[in-house]
C-alpha positions as CSV (number, residue, x, y, z in Angstrom):
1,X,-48.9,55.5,-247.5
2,X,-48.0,58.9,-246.3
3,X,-47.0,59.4,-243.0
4,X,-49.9,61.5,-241.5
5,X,-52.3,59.3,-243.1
6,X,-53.9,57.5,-240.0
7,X,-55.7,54.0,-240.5
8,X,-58.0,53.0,-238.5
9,X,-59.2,49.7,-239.9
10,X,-56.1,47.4,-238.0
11,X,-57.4,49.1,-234.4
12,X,-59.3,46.6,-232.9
13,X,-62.1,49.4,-231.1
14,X,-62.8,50.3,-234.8
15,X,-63.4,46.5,-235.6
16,X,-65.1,45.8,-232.6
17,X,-67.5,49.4,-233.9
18,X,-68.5,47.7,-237.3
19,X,-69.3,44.2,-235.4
20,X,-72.5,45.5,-234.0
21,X,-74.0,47.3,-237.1
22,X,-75.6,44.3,-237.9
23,X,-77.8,45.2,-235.6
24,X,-79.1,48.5,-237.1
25,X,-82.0,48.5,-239.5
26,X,-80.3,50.0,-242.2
27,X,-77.7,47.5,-242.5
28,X,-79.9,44.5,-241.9
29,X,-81.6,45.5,-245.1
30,X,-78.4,45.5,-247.2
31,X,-77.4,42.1,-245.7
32,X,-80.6,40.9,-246.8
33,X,-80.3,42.2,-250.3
34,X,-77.0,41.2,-250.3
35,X,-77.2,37.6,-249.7
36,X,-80.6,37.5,-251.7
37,X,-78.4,38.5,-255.0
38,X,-75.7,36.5,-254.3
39,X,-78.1,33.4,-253.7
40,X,-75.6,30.7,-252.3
41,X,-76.5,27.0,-252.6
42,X,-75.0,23.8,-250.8
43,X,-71.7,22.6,-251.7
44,X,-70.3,26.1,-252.8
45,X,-66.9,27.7,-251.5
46,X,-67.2,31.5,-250.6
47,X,-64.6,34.3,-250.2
48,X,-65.9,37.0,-247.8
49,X,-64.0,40.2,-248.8
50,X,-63.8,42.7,-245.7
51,X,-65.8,40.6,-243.2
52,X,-65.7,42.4,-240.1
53,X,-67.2,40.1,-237.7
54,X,-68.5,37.6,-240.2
55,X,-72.2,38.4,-240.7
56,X,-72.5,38.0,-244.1
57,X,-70.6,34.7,-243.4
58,X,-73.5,33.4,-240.9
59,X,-75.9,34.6,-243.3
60,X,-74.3,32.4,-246.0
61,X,-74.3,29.2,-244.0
62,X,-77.5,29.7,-242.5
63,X,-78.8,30.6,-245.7
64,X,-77.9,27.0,-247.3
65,X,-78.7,25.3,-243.7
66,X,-74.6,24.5,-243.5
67,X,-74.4,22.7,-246.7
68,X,-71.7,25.0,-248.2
69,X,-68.7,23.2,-248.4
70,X,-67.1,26.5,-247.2
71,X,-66.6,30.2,-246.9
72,X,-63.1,32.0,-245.5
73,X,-63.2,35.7,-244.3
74,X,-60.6,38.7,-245.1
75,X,-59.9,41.1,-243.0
76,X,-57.0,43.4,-242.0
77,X,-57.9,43.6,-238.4
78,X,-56.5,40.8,-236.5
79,X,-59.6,41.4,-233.6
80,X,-61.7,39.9,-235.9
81,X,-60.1,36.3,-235.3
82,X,-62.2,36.4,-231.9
83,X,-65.3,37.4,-233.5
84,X,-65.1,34.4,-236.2
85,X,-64.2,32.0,-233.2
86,X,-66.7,32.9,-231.4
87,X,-69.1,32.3,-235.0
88,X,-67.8,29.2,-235.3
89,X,-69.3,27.8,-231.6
90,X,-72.5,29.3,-232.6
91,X,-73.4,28.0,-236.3
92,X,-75.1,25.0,-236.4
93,X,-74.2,22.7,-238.0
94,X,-70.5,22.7,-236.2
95,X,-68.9,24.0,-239.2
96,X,-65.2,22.5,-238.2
97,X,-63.0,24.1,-241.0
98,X,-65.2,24.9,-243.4
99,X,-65.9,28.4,-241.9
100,X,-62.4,30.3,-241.2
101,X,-60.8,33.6,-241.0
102,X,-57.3,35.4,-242.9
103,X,-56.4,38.3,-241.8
104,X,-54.8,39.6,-244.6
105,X,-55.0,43.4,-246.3
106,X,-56.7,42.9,-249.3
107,X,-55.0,46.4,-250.7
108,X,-52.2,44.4,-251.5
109,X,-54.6,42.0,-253.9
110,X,-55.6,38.4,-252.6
111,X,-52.1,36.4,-253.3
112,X,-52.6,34.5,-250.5
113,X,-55.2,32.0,-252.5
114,X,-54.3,30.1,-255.7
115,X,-56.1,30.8,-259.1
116,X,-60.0,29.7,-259.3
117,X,-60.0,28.7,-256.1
118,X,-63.7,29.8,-255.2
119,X,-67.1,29.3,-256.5
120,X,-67.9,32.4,-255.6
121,X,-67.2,36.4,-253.4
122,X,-69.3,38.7,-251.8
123,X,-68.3,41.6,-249.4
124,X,-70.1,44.0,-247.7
125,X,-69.0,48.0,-248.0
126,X,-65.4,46.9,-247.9
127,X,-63.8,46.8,-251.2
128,X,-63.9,50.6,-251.7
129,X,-61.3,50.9,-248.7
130,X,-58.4,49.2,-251.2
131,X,-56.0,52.6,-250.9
132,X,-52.6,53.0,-252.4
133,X,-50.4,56.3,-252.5
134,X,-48.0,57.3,-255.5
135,X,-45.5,58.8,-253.8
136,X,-44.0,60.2,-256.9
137,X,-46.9,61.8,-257.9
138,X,-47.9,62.6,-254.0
139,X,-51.6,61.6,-254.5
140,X,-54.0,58.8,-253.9
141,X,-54.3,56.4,-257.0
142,X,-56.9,53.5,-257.6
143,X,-54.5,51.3,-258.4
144,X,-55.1,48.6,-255.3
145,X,-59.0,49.0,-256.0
146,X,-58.4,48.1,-259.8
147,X,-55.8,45.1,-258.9
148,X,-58.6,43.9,-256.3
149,X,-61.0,43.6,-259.0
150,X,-58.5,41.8,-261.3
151,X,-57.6,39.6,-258.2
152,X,-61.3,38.2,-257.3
153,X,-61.9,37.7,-261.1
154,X,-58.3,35.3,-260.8
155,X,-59.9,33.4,-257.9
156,X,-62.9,32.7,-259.1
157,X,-64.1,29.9,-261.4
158,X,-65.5,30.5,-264.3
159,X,-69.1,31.5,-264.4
160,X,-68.7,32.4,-260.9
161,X,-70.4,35.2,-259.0
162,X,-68.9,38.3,-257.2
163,X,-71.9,40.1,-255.4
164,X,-70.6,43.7,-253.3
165,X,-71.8,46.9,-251.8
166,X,-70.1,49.9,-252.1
167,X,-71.3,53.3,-250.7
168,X,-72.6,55.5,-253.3
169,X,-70.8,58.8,-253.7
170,X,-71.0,61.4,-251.1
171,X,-73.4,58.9,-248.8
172,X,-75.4,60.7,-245.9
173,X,-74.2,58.8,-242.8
174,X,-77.1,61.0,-241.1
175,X,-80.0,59.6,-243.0
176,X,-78.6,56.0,-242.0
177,X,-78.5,57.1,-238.6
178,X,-81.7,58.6,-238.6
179,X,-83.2,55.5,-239.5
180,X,-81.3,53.5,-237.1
181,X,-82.0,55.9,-233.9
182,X,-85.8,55.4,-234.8
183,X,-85.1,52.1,-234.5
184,X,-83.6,52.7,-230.9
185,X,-86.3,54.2,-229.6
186,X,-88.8,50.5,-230.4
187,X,-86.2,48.8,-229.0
188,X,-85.6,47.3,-225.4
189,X,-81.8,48.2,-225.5
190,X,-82.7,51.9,-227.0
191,X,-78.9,52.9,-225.4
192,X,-77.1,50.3,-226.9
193,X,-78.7,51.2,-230.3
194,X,-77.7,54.6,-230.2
195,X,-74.0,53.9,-228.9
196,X,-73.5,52.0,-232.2
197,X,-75.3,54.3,-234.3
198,X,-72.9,57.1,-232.7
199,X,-69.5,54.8,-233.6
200,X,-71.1,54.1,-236.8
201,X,-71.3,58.3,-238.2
202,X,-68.2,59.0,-236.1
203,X,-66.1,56.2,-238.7
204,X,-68.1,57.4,-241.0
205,X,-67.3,60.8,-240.8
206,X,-63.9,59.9,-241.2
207,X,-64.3,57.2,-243.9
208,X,-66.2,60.4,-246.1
209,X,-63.4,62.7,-245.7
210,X,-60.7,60.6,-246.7
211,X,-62.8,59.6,-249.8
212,X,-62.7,63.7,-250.6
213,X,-58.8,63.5,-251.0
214,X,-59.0,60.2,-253.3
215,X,-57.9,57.5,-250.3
216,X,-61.3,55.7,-250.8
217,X,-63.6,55.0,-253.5
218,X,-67.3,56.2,-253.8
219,X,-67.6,55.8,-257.0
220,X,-70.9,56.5,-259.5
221,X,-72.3,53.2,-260.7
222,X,-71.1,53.8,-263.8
223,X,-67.5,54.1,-263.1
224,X,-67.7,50.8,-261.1
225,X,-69.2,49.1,-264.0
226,X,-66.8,50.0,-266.1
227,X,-64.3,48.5,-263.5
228,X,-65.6,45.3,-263.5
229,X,-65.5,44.7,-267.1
230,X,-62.4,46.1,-267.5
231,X,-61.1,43.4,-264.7
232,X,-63.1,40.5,-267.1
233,X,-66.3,40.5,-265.9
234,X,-69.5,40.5,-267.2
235,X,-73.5,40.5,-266.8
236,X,-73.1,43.6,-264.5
237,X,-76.1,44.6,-262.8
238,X,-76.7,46.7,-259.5
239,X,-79.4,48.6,-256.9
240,X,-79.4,50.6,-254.5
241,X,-80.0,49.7,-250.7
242,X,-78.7,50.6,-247.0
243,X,-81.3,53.9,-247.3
244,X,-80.7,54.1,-250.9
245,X,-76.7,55.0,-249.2
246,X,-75.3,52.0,-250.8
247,X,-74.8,50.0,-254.2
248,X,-75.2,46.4,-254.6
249,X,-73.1,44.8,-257.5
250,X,-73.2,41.8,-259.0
251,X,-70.8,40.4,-262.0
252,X,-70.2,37.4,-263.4
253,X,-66.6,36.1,-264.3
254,X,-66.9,34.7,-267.8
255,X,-65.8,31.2,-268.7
């Protein structure tokens, strides 16, 4: 990475930012469609790419009433250990070990689990964030995004499932915020609303930018189709949600 390029995704106040988005209408639509595509049933296992604070992760177990046999959570920031923990002593069913968190950088592909270990992924406007430099050519590549895709393919069974958002490119963080500020003022915590709404476009401003120089990934759905076949999947299929600011794949790895 070069040396001026900052990262804030390790720093535990930008963790701690992207925990309480959950909360804002725009994003409780995208976990709804999300989880409605990705459809998960008892007795599955789960990878959670990019987690954050693990709601897609609640919504999965809540979803199949505890029954999947379990889901583990990536992410690069260590903070979110205390989030999951504190996830844990509110699912019901007591999950034990079947709910758990890695922290673990998925830019450098997903090594840490063996081949076809899961049923199925999902993450939630994470993926795009898999950077790697060329330092001989001195310019961002999308090498790590590529080997990400080829990496959940490996670790899934066949016929499994990979369901994702990604931004779409060039997204307007103020129309999300738009929506979520009208949602502050029906609230009865209308300052805690726009507090997270104001962390949420000042990441975002920076999230954007970096994008410009190649760093991250906003990609037209075509390109990322052509991604995931190129990394072995198939049956790719997407929408648009998150105030039409986001894409939701999902792929199938073939048998």
């Amino acid at each position: 990475m070069p040396p001026t390029a900052a990262s804030y995704w390790p720093d535990a106040r930008c963790a701690r930012a992207f925990w309480g988005q959950h909360e804002l209408p725009p994003y409780r639509q995208l976990l709804a469609d999300t989880v409605g595509w990705a459809d998960p049933a008892g007795g599955e296992r789960w990878l959670d790419l990019g987690c954050g604070g693990g709601a897609i992760t609640r919504a999965i177990w809540e979803r199949t009433a505890g029954t999947v046999a379990g889901v583990v959570g990536v992410d690069c920031a260590a903070a979110n250990a205390q989030a999951y923990d504190r996830l844990q002593a509110t699912l019901g069913p007591a999950p034990g070990d079947r709910v758990r968190f890695a922290c673990h950088d998925f830019s450098c592909g997903l090594g840490v689990f063996a081949a076809q270990e899961f049923d199925h992924a999902v993450s939630g406007l994470s993926i795009s964030y898999a950077e790697s430099f060329d330092a001989g050519a001195g310019a961002w590549t999308t090498a790590a995004y590529d080997h990400l895709l080829r990496e959940v393919f490996r670790v899934l069974r066949p016929g499994g499932r990979f369901v994702f958002s990604v931004n779409v490119p060039e997204p307007s963080w103020g129309r999300v915020a738009r929506f979520s500020l009208l949602a502050a003022l029906r609230s009865d915590h209308p300052l805690r609303y726009l507090k997270r709404s104001w962390r949420m476009l000042r990441y975002g401003r920076w999230l954007k930018r970096e994008a410009r120089t190649g760093r991250f990934h906003y990609l037209p759905a075509e390109r990322v189709t052509e991604k995931l076949a190129a990394a072995g999947f198939t049956r790719v299929e997407h929408c648009l949600s998150y105030c039409d600011q986001a894409y939701i794949f999902r792929a199938v790895r073939a048998a």
